[in-house]
N, CA, C and O atoms as CSV, one atom per row, in Angstrom:
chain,resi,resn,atom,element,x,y,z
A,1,UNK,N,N,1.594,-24.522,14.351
A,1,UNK,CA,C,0.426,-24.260,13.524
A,1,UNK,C,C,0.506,-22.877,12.883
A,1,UNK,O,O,-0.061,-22.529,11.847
A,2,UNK,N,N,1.283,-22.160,13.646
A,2,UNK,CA,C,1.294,-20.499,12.962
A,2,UNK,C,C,2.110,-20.642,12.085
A,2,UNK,O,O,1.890,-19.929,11.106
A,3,UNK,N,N,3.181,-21.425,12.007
A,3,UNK,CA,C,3.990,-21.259,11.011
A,3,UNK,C,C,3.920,-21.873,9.623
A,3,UNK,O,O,4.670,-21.724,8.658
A,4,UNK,N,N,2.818,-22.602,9.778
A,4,UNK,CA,C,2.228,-23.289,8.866
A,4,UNK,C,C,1.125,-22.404,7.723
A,4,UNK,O,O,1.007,-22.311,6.501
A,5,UNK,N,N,0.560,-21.949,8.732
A,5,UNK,CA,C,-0.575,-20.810,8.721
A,5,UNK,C,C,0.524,-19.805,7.403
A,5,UNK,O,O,0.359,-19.777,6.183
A,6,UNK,N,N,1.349,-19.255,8.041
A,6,UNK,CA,C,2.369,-18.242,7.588
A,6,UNK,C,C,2.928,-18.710,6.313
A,6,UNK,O,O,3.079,-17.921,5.380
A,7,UNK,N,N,3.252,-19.985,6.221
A,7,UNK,CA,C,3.847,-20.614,4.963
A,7,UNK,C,C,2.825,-20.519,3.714
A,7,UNK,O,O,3.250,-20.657,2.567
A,8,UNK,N,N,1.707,-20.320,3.937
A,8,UNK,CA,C,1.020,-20.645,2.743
A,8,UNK,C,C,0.094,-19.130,2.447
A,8,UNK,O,O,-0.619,-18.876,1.476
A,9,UNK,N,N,0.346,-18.415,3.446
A,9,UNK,CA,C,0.484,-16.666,2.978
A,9,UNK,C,C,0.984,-16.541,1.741
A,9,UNK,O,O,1.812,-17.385,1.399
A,10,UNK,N,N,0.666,-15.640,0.937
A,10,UNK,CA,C,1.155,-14.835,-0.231
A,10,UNK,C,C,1.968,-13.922,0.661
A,10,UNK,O,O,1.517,-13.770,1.796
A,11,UNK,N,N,3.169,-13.240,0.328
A,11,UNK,CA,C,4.024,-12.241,0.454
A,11,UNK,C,C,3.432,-11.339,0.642
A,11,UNK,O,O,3.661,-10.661,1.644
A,12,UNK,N,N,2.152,-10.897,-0.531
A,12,UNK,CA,C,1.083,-9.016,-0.198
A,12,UNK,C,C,0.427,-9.714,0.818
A,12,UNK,O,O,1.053,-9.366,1.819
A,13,UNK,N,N,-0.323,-10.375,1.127
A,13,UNK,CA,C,-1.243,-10.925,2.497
A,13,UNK,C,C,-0.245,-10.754,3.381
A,13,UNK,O,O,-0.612,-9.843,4.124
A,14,UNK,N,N,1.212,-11.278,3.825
A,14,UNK,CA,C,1.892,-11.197,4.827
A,14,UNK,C,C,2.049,-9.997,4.874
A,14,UNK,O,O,1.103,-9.615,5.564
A,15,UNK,N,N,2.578,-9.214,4.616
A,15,UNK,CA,C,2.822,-7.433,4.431
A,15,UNK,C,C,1.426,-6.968,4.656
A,15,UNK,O,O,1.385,-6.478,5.785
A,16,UNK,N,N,0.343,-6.911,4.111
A,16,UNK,CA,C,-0.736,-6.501,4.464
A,16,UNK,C,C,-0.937,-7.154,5.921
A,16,UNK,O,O,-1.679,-6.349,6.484
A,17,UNK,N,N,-0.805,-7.655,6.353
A,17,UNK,CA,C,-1.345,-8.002,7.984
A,17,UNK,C,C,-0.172,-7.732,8.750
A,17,UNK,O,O,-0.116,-7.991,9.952
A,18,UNK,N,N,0.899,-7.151,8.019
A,18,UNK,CA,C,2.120,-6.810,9.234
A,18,UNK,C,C,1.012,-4.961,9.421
A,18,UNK,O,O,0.614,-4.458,10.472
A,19,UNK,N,N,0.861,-4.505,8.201
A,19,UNK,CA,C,0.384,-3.096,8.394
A,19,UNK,C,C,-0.621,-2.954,9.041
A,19,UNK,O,O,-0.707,-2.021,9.840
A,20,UNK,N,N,-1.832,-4.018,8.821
A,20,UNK,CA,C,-3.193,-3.922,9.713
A,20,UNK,C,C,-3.220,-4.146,11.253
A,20,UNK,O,O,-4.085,-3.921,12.100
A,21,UNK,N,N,-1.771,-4.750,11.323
A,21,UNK,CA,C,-1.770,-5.259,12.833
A,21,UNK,C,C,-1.589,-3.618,13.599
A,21,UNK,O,O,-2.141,-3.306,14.654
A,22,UNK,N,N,-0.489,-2.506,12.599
A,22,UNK,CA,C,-0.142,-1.776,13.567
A,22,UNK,C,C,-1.090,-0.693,13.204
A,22,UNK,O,O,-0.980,0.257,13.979
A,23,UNK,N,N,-2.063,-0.509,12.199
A,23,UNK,CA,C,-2.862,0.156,12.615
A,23,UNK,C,C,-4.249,-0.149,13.281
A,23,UNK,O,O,-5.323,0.450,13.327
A,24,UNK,N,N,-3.838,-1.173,13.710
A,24,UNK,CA,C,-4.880,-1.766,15.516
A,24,UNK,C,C,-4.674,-0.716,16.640
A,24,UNK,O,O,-5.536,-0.250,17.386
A,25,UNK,N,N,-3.213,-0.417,16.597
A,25,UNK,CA,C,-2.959,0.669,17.591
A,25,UNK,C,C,-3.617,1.864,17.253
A,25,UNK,O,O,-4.322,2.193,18.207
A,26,UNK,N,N,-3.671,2.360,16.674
A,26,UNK,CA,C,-4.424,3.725,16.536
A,26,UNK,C,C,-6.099,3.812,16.579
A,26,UNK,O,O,-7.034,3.092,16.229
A,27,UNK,N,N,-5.934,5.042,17.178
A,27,UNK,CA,C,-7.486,5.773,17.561
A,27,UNK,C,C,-7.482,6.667,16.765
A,27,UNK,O,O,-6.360,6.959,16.350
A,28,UNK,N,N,-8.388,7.290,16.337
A,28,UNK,CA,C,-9.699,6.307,16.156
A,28,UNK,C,C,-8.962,5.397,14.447
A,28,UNK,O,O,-8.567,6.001,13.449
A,29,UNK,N,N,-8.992,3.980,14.630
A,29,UNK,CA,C,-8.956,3.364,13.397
A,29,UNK,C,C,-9.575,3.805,12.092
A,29,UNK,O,O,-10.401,4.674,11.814
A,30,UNK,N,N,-9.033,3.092,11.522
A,30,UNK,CA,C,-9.725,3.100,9.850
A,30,UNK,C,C,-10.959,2.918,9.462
A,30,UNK,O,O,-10.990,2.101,10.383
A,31,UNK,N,N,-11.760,2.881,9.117
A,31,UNK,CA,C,-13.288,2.900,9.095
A,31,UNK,C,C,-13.971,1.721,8.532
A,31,UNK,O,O,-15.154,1.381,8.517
A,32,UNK,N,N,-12.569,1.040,7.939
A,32,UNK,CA,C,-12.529,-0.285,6.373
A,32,UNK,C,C,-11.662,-1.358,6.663
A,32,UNK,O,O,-10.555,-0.986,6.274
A,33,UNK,N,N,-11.590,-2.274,7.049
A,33,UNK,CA,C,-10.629,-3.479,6.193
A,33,UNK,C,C,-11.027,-3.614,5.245
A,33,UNK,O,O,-10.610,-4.769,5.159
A,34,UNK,N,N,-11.680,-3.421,4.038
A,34,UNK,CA,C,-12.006,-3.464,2.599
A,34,UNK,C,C,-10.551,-2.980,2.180
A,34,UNK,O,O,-10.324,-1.770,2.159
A,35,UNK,N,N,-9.506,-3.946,1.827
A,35,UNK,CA,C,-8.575,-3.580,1.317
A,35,UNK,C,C,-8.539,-3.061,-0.431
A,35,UNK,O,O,-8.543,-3.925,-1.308
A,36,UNK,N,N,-8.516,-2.047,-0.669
A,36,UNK,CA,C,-7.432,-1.399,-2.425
A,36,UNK,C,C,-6.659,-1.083,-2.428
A,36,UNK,O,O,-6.468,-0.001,-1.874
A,37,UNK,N,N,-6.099,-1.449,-2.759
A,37,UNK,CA,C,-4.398,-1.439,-3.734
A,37,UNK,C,C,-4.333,-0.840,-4.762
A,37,UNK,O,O,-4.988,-1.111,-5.769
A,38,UNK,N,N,-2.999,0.656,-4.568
A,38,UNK,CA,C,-2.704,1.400,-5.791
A,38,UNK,C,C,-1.523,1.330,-5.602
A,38,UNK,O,O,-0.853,1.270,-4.571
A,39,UNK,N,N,-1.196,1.344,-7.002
A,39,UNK,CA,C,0.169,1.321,-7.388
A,39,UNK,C,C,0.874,2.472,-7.350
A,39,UNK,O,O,0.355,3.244,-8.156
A,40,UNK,N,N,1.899,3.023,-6.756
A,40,UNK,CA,C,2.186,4.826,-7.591
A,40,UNK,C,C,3.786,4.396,-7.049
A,40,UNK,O,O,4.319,4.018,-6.007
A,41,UNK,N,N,4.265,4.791,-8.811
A,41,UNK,CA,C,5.530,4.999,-9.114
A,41,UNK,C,C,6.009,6.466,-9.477
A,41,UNK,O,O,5.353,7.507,-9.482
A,42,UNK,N,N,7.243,6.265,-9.758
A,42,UNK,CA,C,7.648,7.955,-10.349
A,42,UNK,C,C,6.868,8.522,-11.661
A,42,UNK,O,O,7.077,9.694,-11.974
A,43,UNK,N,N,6.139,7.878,-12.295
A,43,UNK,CA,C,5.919,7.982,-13.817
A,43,UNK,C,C,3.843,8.565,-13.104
A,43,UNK,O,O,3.064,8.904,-13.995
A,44,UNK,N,N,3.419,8.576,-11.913
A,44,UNK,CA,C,2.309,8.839,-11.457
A,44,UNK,C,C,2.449,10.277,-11.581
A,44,UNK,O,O,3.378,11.079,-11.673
A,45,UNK,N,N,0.987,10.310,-11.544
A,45,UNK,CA,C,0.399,11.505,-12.421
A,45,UNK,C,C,0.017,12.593,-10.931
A,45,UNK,O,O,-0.919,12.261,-10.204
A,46,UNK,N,N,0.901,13.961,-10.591
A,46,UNK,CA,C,1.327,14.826,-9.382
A,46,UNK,C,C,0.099,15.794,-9.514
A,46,UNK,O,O,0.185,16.307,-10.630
A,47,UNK,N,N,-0.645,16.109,-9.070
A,47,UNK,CA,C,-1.172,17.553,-8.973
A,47,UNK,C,C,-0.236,18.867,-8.734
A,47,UNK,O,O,0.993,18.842,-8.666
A,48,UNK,N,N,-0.860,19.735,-8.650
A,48,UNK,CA,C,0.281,21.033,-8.366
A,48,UNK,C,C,0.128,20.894,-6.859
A,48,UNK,O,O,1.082,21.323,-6.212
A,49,UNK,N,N,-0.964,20.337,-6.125
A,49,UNK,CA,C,-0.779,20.346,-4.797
A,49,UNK,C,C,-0.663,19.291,-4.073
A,49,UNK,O,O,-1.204,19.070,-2.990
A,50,UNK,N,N,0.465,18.239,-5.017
A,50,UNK,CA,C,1.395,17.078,-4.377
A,50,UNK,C,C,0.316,16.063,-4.301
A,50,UNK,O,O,0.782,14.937,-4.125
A,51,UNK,N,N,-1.228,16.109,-4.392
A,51,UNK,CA,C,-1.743,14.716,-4.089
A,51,UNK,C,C,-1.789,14.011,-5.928
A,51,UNK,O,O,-2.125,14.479,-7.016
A,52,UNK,N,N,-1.317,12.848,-5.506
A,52,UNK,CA,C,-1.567,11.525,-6.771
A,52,UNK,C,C,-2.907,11.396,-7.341
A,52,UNK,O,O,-3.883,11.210,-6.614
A,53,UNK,N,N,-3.003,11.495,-8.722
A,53,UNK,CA,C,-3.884,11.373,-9.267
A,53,UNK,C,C,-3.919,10.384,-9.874
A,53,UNK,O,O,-3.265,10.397,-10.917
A,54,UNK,N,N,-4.753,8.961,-9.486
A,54,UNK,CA,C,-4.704,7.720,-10.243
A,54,UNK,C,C,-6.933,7.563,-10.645
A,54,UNK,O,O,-7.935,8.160,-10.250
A,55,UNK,N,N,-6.637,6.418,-11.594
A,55,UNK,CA,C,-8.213,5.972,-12.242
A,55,UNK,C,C,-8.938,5.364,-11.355
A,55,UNK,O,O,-8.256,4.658,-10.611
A,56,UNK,N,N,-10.090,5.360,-11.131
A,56,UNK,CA,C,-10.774,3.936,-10.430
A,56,UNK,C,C,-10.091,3.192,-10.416
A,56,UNK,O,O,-9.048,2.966,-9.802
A,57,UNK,N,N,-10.899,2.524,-11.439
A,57,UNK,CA,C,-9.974,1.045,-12.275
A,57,UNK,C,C,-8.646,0.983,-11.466
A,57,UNK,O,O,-8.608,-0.105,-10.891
A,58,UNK,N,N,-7.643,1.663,-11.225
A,58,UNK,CA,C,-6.343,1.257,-10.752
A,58,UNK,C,C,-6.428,0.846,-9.414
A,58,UNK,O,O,-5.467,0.359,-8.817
A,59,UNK,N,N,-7.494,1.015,-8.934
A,59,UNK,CA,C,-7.612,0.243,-7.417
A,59,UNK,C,C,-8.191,-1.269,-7.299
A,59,UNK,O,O,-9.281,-1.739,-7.625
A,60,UNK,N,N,-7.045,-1.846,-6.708
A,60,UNK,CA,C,-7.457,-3.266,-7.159
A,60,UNK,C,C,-7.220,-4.576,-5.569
A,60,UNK,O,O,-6.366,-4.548,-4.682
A,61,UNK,N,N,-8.217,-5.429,-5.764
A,61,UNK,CA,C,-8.251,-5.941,-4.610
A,61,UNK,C,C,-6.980,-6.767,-4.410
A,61,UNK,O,O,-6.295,-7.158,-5.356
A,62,UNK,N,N,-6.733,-6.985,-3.259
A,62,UNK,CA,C,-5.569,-7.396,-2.903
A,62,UNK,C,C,-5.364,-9.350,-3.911
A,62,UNK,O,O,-4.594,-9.559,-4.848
A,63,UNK,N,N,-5.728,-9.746,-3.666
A,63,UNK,CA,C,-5.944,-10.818,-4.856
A,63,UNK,C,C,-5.323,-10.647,-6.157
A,63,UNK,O,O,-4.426,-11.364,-6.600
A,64,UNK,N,N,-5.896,-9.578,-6.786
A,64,UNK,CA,C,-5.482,-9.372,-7.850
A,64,UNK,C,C,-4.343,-8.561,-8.006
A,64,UNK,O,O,-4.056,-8.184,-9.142
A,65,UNK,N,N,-3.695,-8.255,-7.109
A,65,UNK,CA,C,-2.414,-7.396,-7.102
A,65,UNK,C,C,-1.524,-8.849,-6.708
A,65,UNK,O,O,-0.485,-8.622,-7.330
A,66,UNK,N,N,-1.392,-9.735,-6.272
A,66,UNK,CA,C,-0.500,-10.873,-5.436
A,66,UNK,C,C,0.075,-11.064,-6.210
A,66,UNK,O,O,1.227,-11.320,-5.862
A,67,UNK,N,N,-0.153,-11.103,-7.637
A,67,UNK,CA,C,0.973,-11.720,-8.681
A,67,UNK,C,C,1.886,-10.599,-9.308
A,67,UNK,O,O,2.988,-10.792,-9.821
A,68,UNK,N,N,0.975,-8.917,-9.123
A,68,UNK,CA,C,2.056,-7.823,-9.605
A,68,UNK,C,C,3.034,-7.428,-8.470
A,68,UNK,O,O,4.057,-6.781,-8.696
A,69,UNK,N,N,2.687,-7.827,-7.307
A,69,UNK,CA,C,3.564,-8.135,-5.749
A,69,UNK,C,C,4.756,-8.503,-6.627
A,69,UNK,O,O,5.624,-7.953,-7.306
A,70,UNK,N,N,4.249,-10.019,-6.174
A,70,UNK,CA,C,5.588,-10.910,-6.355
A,70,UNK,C,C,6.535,-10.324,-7.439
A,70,UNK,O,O,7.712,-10.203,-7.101
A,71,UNK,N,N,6.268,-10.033,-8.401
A,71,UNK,CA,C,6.465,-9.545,-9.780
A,71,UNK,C,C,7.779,-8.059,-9.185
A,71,UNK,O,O,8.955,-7.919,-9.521
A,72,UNK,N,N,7.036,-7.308,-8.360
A,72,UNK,CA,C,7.990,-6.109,-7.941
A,72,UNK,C,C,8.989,-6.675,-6.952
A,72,UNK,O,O,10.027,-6.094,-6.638
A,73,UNK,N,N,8.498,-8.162,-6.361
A,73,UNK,CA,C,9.630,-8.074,-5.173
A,73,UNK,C,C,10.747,-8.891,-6.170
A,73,UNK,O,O,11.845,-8.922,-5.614
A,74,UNK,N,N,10.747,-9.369,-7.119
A,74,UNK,CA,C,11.866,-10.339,-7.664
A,74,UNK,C,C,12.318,-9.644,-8.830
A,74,UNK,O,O,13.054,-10.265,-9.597
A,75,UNK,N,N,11.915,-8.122,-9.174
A,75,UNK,CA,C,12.652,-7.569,-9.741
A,75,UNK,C,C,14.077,-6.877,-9.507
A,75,UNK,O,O,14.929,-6.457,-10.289
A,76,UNK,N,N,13.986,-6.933,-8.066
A,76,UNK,CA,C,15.248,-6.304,-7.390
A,76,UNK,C,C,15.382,-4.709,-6.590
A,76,UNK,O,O,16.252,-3.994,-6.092
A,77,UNK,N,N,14.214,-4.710,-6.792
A,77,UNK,CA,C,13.893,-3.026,-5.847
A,77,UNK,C,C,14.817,-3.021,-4.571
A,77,UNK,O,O,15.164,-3.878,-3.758
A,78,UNK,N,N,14.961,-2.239,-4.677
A,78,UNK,CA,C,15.878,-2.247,-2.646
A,78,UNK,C,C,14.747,-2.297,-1.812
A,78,UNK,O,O,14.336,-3.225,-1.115
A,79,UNK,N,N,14.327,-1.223,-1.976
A,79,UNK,CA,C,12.903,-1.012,-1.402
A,79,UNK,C,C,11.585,-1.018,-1.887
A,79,UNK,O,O,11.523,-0.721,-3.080
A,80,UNK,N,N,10.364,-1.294,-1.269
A,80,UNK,CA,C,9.051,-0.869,-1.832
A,80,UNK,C,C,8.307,-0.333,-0.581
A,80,UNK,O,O,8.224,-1.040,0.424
A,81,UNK,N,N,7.907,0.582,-0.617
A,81,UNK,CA,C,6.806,1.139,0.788
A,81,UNK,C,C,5.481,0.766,0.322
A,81,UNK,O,O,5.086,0.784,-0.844
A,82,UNK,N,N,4.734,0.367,1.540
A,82,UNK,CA,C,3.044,0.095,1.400
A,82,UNK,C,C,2.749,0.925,2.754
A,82,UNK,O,O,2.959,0.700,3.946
A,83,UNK,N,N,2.084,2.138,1.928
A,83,UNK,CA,C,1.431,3.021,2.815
A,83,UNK,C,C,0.017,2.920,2.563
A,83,UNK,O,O,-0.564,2.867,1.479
A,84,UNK,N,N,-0.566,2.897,4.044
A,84,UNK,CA,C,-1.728,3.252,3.942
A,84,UNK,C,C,-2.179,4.479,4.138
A,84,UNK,O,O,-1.875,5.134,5.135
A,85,UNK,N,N,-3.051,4.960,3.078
A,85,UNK,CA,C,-3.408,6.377,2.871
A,85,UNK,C,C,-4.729,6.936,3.485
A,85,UNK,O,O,-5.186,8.077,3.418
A,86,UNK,N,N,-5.047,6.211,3.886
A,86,UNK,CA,C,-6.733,6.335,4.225
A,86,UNK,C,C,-7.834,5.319,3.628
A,86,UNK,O,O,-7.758,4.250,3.022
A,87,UNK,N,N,-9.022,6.237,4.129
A,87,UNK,CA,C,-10.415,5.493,3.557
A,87,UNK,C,C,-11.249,6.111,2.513
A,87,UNK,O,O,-11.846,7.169,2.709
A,88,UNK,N,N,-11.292,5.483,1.448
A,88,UNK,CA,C,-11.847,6.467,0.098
A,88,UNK,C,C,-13.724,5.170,-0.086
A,88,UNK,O,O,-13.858,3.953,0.043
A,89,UNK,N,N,-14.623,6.154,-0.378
A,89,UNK,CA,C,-16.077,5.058,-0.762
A,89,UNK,C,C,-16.154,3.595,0.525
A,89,UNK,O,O,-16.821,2.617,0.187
A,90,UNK,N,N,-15.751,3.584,1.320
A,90,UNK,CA,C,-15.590,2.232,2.119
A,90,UNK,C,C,-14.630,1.609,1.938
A,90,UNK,O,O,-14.743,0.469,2.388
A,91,UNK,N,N,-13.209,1.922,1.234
A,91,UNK,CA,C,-12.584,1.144,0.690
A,91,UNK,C,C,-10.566,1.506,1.753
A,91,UNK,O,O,-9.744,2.251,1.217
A,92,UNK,N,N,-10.344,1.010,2.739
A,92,UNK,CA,C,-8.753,1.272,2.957
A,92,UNK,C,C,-7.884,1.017,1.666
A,92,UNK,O,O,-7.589,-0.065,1.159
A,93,UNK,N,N,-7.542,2.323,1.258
A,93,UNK,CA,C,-6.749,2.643,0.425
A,93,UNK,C,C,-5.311,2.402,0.689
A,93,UNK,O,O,-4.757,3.176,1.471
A,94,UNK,N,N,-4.266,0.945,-0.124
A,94,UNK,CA,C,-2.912,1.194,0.366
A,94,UNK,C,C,-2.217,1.513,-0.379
A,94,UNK,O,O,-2.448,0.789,-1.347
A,95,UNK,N,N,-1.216,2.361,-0.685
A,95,UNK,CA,C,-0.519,2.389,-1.836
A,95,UNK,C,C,0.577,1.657,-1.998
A,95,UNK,O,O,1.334,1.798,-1.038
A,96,UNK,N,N,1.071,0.766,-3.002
A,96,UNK,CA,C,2.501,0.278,-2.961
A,96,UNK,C,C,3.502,1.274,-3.566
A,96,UNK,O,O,3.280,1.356,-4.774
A,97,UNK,N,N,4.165,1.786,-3.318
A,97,UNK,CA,C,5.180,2.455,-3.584
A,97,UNK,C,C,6.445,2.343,-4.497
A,97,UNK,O,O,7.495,1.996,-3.956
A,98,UNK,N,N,6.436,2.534,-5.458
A,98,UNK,CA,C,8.100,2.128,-6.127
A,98,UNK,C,C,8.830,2.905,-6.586
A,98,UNK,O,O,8.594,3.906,-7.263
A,99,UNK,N,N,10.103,2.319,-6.108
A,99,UNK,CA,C,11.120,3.814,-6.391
A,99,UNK,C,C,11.408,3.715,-7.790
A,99,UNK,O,O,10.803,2.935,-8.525
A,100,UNK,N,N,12.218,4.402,-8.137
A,100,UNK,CA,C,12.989,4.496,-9.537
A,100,UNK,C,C,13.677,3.339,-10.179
A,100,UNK,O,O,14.076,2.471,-9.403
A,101,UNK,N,N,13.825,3.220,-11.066
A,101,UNK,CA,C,14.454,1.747,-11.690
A,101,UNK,C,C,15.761,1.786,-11.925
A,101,UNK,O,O,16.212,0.980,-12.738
A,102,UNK,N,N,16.806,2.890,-11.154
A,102,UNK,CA,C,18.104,3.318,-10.960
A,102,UNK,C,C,17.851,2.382,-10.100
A,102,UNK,O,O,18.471,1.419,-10.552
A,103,UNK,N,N,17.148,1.933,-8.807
A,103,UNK,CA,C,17.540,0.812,-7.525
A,103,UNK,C,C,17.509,-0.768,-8.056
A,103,UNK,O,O,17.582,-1.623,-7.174
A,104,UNK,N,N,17.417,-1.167,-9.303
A,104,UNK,CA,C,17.370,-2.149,-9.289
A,104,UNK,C,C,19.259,-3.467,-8.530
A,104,UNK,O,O,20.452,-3.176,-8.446
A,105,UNK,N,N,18.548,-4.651,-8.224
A,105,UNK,CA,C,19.335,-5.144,-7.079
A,105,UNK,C,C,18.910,-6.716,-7.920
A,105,UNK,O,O,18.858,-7.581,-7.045
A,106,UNK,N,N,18.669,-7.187,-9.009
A,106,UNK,CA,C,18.251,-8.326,-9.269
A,106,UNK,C,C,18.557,-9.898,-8.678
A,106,UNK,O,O,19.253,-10.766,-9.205
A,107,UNK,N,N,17.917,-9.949,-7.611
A,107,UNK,CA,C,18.071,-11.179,-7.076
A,107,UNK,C,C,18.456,-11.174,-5.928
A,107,UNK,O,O,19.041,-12.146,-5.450
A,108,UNK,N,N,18.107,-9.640,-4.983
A,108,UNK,CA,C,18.753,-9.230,-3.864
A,108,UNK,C,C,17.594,-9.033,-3.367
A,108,UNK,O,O,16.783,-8.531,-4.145
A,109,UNK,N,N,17.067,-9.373,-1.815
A,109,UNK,CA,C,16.244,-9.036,-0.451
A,109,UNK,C,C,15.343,-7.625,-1.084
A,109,UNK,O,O,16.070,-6.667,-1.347
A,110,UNK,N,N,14.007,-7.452,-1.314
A,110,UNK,CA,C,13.574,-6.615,-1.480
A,110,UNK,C,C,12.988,-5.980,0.126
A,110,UNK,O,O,12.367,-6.726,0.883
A,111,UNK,N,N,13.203,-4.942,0.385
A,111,UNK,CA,C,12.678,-4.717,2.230
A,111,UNK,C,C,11.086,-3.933,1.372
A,111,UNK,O,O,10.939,-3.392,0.276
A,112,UNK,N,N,10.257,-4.188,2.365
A,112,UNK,CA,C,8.773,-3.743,2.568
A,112,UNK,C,C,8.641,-3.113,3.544
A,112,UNK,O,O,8.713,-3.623,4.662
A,113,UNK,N,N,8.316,-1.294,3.238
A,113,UNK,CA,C,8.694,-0.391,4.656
A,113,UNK,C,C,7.005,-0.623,4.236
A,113,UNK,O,O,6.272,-0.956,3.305
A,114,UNK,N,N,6.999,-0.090,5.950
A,114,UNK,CA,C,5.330,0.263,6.190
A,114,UNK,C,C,5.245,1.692,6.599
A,114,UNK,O,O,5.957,2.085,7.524
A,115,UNK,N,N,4.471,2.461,6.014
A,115,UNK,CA,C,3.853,4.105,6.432
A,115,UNK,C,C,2.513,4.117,6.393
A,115,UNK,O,O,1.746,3.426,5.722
A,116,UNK,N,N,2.206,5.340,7.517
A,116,UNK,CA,C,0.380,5.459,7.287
A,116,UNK,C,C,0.743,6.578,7.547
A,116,UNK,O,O,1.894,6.869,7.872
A,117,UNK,N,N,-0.364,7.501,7.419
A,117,UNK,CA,C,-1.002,9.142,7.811
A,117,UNK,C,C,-1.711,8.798,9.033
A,117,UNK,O,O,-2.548,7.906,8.893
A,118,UNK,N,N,-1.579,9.291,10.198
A,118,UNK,CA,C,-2.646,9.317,11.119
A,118,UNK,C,C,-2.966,10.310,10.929
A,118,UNK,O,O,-2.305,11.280,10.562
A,119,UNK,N,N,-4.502,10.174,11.248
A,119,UNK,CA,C,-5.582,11.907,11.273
A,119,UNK,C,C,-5.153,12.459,12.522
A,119,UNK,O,O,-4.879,11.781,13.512
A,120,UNK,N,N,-5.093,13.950,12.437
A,120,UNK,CA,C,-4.966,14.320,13.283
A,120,UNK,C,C,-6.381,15.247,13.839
A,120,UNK,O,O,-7.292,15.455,13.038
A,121,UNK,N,N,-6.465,15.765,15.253
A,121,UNK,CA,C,-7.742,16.162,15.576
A,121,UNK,C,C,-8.655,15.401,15.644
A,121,UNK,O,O,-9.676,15.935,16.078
A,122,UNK,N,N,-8.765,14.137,15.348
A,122,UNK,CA,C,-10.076,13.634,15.276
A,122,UNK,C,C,-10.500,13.087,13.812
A,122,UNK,O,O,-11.352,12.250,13.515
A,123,UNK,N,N,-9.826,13.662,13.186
A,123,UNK,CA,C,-10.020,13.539,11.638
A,123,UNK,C,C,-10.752,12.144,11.625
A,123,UNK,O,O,-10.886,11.410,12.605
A,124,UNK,N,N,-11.327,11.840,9.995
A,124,UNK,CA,C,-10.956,10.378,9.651
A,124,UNK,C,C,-9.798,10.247,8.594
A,124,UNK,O,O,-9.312,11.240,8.055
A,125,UNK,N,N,-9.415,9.051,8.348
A,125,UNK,CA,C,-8.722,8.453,7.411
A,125,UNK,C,C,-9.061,8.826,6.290
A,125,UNK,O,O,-9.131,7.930,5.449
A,126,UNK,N,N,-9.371,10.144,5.874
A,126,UNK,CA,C,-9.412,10.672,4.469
A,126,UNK,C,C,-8.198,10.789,3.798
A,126,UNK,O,O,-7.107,11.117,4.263
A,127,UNK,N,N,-8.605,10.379,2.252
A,127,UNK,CA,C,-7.005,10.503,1.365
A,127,UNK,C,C,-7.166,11.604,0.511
A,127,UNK,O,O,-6.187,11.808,-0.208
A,128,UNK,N,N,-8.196,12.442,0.365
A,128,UNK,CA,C,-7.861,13.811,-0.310
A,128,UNK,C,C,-6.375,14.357,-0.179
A,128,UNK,O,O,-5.805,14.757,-1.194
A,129,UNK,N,N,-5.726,14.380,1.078
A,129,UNK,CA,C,-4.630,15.108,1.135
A,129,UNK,C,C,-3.573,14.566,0.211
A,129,UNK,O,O,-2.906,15.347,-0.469
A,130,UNK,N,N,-3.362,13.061,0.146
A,130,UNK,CA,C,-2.468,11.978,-0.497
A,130,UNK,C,C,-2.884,12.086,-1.967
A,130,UNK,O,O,-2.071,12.468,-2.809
A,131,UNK,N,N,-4.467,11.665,-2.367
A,131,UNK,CA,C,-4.723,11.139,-3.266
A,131,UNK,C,C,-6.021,11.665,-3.876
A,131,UNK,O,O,-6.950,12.130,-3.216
A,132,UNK,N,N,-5.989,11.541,-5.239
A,132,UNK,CA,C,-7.245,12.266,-5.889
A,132,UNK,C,C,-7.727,11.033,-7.128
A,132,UNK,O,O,-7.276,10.945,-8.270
A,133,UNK,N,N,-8.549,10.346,-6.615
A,133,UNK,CA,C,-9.553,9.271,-7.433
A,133,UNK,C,C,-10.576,9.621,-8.536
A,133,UNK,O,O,-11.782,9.688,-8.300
A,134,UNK,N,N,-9.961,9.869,-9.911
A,134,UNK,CA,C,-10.770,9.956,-11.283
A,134,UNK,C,C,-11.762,9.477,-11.287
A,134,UNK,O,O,-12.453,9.498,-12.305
């Protein structure tokens, strides 16, 4: 039955629940399963103090990212990272990650690394440090 279950997953839903599973382990958790999805490639917009500056608008529910998913994994990336960055308005912020378009691999295994920030001290899952929302 699980594998059945699993078969009819989207690829971002499977990847998204490989990441939610392992931040089950951590204390204190995320504040949100309200999943958003940002995109940030090399062509993303840097502050002078390293956090990403993306629009509202570019945060988008996991739904509506499933088809720009698929779209990055069958382009041939070697890699793509989906980090989760924190919690921004109620919302777990993940970023998908893409490298440079020097890695293209067309028609080759795309791998899906997983990264998060844990707070440290007590913190919460704030993305000021990562990310700065227009």
């Amino acid at each position: 039955m699980h594998r059945i279950i699993r078969a009819v997953m989207s690829a971002l839903s499977s990847h998204l629940d490989r990441l939610l599973q392992r931040l089950d382990s951590f204390e204190p958790q995320p504040s949100s399963r309200d999943v958003r999805i940002v995109e940030i490639s090399q062509i993303s917009r840097v502050s002078p103090d390293g956090t990403y500056h993306v629009r509202l608008d570019q945060l988008r529910k996991p739904l509506d990212y499933e088809s720009r998913f698929d779209e990055l994994l069958a382009t041939g990336y070697a890699w793509l990272n989906m980090s989760c960055y924190g919690v921004y308005d109620g919302w777990l912020i993940v970023a998908i990650e893409v490298p440079g378009p020097r890695t293209l691999y067309p028609g080759c295994f795309t791998s899906v690394n997983l990264s998060w920030r844990t707070p440290s001290n007590g913190a919460e899952w704030n993305i000021a440090a990562v990310l700065t929302i227009e």
